[in-house]
matplotlib code that plots the C-alpha trace (Angstrom):
import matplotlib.pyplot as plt

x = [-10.9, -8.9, -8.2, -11.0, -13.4, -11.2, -10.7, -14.5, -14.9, -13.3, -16.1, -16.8, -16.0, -12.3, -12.3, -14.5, -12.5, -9.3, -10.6, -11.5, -8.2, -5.7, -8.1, -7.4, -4.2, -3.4, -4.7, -3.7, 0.2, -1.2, -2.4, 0.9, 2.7, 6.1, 6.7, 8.2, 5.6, 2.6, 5.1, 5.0, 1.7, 1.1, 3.5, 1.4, -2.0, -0.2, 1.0, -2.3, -3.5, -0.9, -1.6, -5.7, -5.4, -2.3, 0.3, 2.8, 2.4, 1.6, 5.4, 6.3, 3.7, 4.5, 8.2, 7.5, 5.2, 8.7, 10.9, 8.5, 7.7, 11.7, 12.5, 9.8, 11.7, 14.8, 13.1, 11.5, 14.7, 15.9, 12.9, 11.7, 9.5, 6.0, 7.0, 9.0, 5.5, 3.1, 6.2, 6.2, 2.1, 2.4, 5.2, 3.3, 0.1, 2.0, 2.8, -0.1, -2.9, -0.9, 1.7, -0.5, -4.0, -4.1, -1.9, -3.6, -6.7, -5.2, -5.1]
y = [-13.5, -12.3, -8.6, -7.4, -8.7, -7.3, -3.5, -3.6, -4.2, -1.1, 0.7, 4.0, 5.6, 4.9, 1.3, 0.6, 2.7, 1.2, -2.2, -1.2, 0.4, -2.3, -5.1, -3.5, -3.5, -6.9, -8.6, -6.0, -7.5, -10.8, -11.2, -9.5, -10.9, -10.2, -12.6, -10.2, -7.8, -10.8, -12.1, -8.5, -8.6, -12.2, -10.5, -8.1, -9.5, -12.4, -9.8, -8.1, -11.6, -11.7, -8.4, -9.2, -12.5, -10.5, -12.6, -9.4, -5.8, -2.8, -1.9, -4.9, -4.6, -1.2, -2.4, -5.3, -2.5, 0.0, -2.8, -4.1, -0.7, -0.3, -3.0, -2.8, 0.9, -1.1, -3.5, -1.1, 0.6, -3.0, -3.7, -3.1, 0.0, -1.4, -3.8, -0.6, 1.0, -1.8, -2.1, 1.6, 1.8, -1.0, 0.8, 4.0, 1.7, 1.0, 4.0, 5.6, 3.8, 1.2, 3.5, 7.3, 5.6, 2.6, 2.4, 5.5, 3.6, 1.0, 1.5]
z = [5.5, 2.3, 1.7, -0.1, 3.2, 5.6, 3.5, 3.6, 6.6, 7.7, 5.9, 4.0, 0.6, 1.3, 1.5, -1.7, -3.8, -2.4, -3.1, -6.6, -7.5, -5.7, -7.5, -10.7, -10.0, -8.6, -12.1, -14.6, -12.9, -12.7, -16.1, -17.8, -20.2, -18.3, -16.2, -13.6, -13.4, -13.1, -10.2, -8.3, -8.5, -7.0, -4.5, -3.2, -3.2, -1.4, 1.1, 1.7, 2.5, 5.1, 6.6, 6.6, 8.6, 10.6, 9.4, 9.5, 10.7, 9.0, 9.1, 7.8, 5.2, 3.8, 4.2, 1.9, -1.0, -0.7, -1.9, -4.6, -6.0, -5.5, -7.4, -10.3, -10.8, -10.8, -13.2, -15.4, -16.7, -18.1, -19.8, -23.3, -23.9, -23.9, -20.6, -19.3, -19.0, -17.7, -15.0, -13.7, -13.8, -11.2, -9.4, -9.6, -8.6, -5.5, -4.4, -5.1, -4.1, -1.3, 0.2, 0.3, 0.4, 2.0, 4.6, 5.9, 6.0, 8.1, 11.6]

ax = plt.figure().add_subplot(projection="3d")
ax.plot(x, y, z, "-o")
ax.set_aspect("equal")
plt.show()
């Protein structure tokens, strides 16, 4: 089961719309340019993976989002001004829909 199956499967509003915004996420990093940011992104979606088939724990898990999104900040502030902001929308991305939404999904 990858991620998107196993989100879904906890059903409701919640879970689709997390789906949605992580999946736009994952290949808006993916598919960038920078090869930093499309290696964050592999990153995570490999990382949900792992959480899904419960590879590692939720704590591990939101462990492993703090340091990307940590790092991406880190990242972003060496980076030239169009990268700069792809960079911090994935940080922000992180944070936002991983850290405050999902992980409160997750039980």
């Amino acid at each position: 089961m990858d991620w998107q199956e196993w989100l879904h499967s906890f059903g409701g509003e919640l879970s689709n719309l997390a789906v949605g915004e992580l999946k736009d996420l994952i290949e808006t990093a993916k598919s960038d340019l920078e090869q930093f940011t499309k290696r964050q992104g592999e990153k995570v979606e490999n990382y949900l993976n792992q959480l899904a088939s419960h590879q590692i724990t939720k704590e591990q898990f939101e462990g492993y989002m703090e340091d990307i999104k940590d790092l991406t900040e880190m990242k972003a502030l060496q980076m030239k001004v169009e990268a700069k902001a792809r960079a911090q929308r994935l940080a922000d991305g992180i944070k936002n829909i991983i850290i405050e939404k999902l992980l409160k999904l997750i039980p």
